[in-house]
DODREN-420481 format. One line per 8 residues: number of its first residue (from 1); their letters; for each residue x, y, z of N, C-alpha, C. Coordinates in Angstrom, 1 decimal, m for minus. Atoms other than C-alpha are relative to their C-alpha. Last residue first. Example, Ala and Ser with C-alpha at 12.3 -4.5 7.8 and 13.67 -1.06 7.14 Angstrom:
<lumfis>
2> sa> m0.9/m1.1/0.0/13.7/m1.1/7.1/m0.8/1.1/0.8 | 0.9/m1.2/0.0/12.3/m4.5/7.8/0.9/1.2/0.0
</lumfis>
This chain:
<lumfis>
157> xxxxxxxx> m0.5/m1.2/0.2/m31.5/17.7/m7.0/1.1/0.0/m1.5 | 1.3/m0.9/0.7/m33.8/15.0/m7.0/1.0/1.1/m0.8 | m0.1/0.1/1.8/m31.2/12.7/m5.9/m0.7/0.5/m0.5 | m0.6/m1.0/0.5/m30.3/14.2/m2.4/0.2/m0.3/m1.9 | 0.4/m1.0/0.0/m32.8/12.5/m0.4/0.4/1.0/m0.7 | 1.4/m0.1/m0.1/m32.8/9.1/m2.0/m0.6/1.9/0.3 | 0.3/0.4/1.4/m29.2/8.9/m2.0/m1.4/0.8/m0.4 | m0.4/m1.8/0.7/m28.7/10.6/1.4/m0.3/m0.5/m1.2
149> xxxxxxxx> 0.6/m1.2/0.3/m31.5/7.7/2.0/0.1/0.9/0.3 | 1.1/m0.2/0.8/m29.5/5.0/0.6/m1.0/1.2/0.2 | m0.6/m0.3/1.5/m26.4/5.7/2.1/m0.9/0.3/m0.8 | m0.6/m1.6/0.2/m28.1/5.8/5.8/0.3/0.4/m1.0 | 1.3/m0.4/m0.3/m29.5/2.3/5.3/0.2/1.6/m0.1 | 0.3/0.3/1.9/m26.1/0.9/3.9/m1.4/0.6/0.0 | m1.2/m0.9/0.8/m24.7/2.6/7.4/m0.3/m0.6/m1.1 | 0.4/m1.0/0.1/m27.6/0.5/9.3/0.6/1.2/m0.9
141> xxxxxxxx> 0.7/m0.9/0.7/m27.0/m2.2/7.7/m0.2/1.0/m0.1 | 1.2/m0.1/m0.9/m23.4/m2.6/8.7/m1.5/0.4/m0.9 | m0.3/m1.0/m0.8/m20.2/m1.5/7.1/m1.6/m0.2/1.4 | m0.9/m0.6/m1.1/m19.8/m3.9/5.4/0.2/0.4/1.3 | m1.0/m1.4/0.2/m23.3/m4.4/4.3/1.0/m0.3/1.2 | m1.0/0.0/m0.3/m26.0/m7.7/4.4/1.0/1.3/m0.6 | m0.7/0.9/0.0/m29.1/m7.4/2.3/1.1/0.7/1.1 | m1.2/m0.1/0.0/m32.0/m4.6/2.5/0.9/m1.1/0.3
133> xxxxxxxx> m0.4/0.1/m1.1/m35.3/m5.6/1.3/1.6/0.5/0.1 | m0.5/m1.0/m0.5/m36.1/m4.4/m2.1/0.3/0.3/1.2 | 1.2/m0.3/m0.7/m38.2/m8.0/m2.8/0.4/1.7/m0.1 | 0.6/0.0/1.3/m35.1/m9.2/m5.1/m1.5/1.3/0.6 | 0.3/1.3/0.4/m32.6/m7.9/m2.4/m1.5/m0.4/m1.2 | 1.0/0.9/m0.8/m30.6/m5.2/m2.8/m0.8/m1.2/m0.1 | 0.5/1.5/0.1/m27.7/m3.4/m4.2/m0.9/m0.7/0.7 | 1.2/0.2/0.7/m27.5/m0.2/m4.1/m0.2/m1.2/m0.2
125> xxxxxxxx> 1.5/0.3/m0.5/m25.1/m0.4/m1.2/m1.2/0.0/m0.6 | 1.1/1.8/m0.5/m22.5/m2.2/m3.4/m1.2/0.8/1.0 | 0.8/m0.3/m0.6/m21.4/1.7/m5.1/m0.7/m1.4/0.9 | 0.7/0.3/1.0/m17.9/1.4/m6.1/m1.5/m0.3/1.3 | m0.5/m0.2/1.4/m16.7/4.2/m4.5/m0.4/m0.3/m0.7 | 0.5/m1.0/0.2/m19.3/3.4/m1.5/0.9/0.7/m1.3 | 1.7/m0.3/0.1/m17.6/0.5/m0.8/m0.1/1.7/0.3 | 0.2/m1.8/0.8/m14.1/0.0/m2.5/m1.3/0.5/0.5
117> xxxxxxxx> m0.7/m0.8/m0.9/m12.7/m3.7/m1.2/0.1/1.3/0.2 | m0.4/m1.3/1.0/m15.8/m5.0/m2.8/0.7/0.8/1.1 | m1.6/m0.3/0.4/m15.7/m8.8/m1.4/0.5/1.5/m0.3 | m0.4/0.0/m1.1/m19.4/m9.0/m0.1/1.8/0.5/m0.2 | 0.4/m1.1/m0.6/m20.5/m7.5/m3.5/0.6/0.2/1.7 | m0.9/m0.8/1.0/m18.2/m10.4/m5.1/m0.8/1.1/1.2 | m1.7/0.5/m0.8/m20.0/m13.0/m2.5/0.6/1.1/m0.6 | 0.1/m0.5/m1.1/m23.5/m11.3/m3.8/1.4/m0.4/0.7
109> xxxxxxxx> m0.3/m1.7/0.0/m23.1/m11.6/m6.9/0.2/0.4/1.1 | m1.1/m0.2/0.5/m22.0/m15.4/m6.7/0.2/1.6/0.6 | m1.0/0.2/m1.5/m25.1/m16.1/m5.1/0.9/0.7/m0.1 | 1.0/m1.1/m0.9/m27.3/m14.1/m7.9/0.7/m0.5/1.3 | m0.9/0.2/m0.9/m25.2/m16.6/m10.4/m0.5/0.9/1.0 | 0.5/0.8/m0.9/m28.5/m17.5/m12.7/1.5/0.2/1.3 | 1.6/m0.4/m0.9/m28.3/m14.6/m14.8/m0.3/m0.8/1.3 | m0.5/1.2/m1.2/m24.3/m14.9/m15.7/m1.5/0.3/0.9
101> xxxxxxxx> 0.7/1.2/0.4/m24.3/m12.4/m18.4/0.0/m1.2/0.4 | m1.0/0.2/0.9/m22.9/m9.0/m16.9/0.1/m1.6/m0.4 | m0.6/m0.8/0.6/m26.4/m7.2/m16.4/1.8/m0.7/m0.4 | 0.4/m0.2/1.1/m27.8/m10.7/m15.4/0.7/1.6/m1.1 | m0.9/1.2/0.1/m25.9/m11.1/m12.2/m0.6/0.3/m1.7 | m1.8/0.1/0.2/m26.6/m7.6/m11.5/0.4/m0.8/m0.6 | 0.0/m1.3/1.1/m30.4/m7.5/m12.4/1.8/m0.2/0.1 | 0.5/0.9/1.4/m30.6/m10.9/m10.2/0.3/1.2/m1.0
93> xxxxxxxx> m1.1/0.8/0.7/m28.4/m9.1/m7.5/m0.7/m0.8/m1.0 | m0.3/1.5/m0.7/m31.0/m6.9/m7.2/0.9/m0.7/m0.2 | 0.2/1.4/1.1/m30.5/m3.2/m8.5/m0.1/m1.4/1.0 | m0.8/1.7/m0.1/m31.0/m0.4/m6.5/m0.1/m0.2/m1.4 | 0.9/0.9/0.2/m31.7/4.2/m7.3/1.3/m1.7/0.9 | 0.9/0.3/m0.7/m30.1/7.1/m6.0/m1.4/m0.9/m0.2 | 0.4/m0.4/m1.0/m27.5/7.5/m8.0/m1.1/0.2/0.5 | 0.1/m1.2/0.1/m27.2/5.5/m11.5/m0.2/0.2/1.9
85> xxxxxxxx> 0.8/m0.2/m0.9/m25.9/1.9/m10.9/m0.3/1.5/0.1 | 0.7/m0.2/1.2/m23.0/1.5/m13.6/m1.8/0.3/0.8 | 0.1/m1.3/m0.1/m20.6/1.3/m10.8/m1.2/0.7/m0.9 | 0.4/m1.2/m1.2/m22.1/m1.6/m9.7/0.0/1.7/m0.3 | 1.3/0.0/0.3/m21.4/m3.4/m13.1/m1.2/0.9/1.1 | 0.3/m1.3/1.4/m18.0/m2.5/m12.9/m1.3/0.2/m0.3 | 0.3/m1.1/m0.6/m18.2/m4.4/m9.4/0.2/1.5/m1.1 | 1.1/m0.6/m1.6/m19.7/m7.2/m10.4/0.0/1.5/0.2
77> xxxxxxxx> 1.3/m0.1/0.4/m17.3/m7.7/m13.6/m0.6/0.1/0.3 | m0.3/m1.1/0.4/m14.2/m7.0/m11.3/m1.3/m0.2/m0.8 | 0.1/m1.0/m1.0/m15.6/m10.0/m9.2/0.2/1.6/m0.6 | 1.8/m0.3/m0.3/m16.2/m12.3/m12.2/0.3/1.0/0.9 | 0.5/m0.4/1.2/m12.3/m11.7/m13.2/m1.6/0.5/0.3 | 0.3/0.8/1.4/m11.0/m12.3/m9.7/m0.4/0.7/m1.4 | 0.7/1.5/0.0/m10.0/m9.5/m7.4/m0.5/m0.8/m1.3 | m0.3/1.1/0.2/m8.3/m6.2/m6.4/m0.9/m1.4/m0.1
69> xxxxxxxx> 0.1/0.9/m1.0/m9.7/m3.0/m6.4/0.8/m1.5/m0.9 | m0.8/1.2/0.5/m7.9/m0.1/m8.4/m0.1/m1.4/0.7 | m0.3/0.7/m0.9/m9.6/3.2/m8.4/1.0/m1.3/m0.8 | m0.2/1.4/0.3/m9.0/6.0/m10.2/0.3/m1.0/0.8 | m1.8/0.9/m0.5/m10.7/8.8/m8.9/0.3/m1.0/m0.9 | m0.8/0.1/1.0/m13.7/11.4/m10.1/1.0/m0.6/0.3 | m1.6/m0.2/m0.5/m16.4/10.4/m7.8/0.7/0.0/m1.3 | m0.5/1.0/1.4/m20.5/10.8/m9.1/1.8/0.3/0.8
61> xxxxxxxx> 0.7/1.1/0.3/m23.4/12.3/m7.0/1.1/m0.8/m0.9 | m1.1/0.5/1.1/m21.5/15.3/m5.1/m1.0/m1.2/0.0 | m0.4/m0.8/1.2/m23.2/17.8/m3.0/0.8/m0.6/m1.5 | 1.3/0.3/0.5/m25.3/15.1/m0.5/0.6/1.3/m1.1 | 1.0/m1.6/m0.1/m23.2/16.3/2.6/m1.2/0.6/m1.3 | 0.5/0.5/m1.0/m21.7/12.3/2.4/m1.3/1.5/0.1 | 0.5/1.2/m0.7/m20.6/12.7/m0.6/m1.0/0.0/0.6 | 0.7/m0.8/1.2/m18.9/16.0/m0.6/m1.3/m0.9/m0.2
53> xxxxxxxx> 0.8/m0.9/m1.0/m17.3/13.9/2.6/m0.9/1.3/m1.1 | 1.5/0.7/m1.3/m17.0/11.4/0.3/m0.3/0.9/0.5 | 1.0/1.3/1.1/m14.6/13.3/m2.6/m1.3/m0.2/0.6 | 0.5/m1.1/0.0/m12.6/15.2/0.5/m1.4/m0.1/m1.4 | 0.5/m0.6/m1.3/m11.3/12.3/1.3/m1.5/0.6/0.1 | 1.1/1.0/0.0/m10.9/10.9/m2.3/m0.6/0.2/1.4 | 0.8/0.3/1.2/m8.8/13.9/m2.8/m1.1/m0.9/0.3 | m0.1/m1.0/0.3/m6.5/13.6/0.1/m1.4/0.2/m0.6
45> xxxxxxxx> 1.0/0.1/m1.4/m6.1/10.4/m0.4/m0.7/0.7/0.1 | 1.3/0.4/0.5/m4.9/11.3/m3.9/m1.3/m0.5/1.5 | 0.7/m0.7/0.6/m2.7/13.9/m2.1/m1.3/m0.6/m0.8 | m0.5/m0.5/1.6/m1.0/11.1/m0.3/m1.0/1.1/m0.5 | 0.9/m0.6/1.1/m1.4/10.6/3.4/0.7/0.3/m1.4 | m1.1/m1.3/0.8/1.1/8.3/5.5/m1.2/0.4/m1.4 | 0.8/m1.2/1.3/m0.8/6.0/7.9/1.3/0.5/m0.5 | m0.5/m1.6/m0.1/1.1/2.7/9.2/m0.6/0.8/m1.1
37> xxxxxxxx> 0.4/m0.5/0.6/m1.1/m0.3/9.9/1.0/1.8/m0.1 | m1.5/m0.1/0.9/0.1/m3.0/12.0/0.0/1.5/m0.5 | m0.4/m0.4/m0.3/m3.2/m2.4/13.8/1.5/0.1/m0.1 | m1.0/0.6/m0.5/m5.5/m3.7/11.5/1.5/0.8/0.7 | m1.0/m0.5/0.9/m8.5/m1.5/10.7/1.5/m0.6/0.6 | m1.3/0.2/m0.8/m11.3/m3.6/12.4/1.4/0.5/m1.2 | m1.0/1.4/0.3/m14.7/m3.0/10.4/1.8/0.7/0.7 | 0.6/1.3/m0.3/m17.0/m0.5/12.4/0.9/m1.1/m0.2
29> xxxxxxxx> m0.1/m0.3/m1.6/m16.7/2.7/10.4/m0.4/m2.0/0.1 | 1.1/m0.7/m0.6/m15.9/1.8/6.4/0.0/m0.3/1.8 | 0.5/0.7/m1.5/m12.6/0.5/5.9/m1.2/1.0/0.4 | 0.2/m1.4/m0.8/m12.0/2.1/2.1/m0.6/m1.1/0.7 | 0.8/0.6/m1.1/m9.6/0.2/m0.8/m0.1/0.9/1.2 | 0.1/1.5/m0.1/m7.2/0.3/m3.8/m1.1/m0.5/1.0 | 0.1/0.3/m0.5/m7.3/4.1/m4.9/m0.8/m1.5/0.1 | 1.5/0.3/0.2/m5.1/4.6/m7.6/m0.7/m0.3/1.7
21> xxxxxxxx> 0.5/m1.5/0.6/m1.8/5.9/m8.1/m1.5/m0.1/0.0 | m0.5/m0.4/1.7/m0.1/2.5/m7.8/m0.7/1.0/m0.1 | m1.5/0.7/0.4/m1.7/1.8/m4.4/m0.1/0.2/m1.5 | m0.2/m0.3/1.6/m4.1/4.1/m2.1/1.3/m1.3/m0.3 | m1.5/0.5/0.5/m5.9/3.3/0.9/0.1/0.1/m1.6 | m0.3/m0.2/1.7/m8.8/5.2/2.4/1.2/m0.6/0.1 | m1.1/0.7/0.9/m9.9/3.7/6.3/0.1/0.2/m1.4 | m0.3/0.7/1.5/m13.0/5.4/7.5/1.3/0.2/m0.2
13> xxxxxxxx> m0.8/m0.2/0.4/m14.4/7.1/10.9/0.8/m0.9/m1.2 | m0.7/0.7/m0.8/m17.8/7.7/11.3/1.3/0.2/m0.8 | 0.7/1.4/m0.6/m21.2/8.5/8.8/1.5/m0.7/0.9 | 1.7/0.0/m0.5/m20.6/12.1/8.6/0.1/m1.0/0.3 | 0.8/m0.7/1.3/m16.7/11.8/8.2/m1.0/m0.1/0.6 | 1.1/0.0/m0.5/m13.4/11.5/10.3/m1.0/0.3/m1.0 | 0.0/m1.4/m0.2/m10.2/10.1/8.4/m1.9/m0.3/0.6 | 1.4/m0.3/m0.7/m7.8/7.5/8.5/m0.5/1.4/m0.1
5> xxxxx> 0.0/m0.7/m0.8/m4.9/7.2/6.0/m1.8/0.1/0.2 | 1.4/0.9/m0.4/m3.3/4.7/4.0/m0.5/1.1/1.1 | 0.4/m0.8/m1.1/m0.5/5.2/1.4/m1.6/m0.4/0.6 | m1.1/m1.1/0.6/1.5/3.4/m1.3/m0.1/0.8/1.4 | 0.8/m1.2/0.0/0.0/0.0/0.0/0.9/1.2/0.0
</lumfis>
């Protein structure tokens, strides 16, 4: 990791990491940021900080970064197909599994969405269940419950 630095935000405190020029991965509040862990900010940090917290205050609907998660082939298929999720709407994991041609993998989707080392960059809390129930989150429901309706409240605009 190039660089890795904590920071405070509306919804708690969050883990950004950056590698090769891109950012690689965000510890939403809650999940255990390993205490090996040495911070050292980079300017794209920085940036993607300041990104969310735009985010978070419902003035920003789209991030300009380059990210760079790590994982299988199907899993980068998942979560390209996340990002493709306009603002303040879901998809089910049957719409997911189906949007990148694997209709009947709706398990799968969901392991990959559990996998997405980038939440809220790439978007997995629009993701729900077939009914529009809310599924399992990172970060917790409640904090995939809160995303959805600054979504919700600030997608008119």
């Amino acid at each position: 990791m190039d660089g890795l630095f904590l920071y405070d935000t509306e919804i708690g405190r969050i883990a950004i990491g950056e590698n090769g020029g891109a950012i690689a991965l965000l510890w939403l509040p809650g999940e255990e940021v390993p205490g090996t862990v040495v911070q050292h900010e980079t300017e794209l940090l920085r940036k993607a900080a300041e990104q969310l917290r735009e985010y978070l205050r419902g003035e920003r609907k789209m991030f300009d970064l380059p990210l760079a998660p790590e994982g299988t082939a199907f899993q980068k298929a998942v979560w390209s197909a996340l990002q493709e999720i306009p603002y303040g709407q879901t998809r089910s994991y049957g719409e997911i599994a189906a949007r990148i041609g694997r209709p009947k993998a709706c398990r799968a989707v969901g392991m990959a969405n559990h996998c997405n080392p980038i939440p809220i960059f790439i978007p997995c809390h629009r993701v729900v269940g077939a009914d529009g129930s809310l599924t399992g989150y990172a970060g917790g429901l409640e904090c995939k419950r809160t995303l959805l309706d600054l979504e919700r409240r600030y997608g008119a605009r």
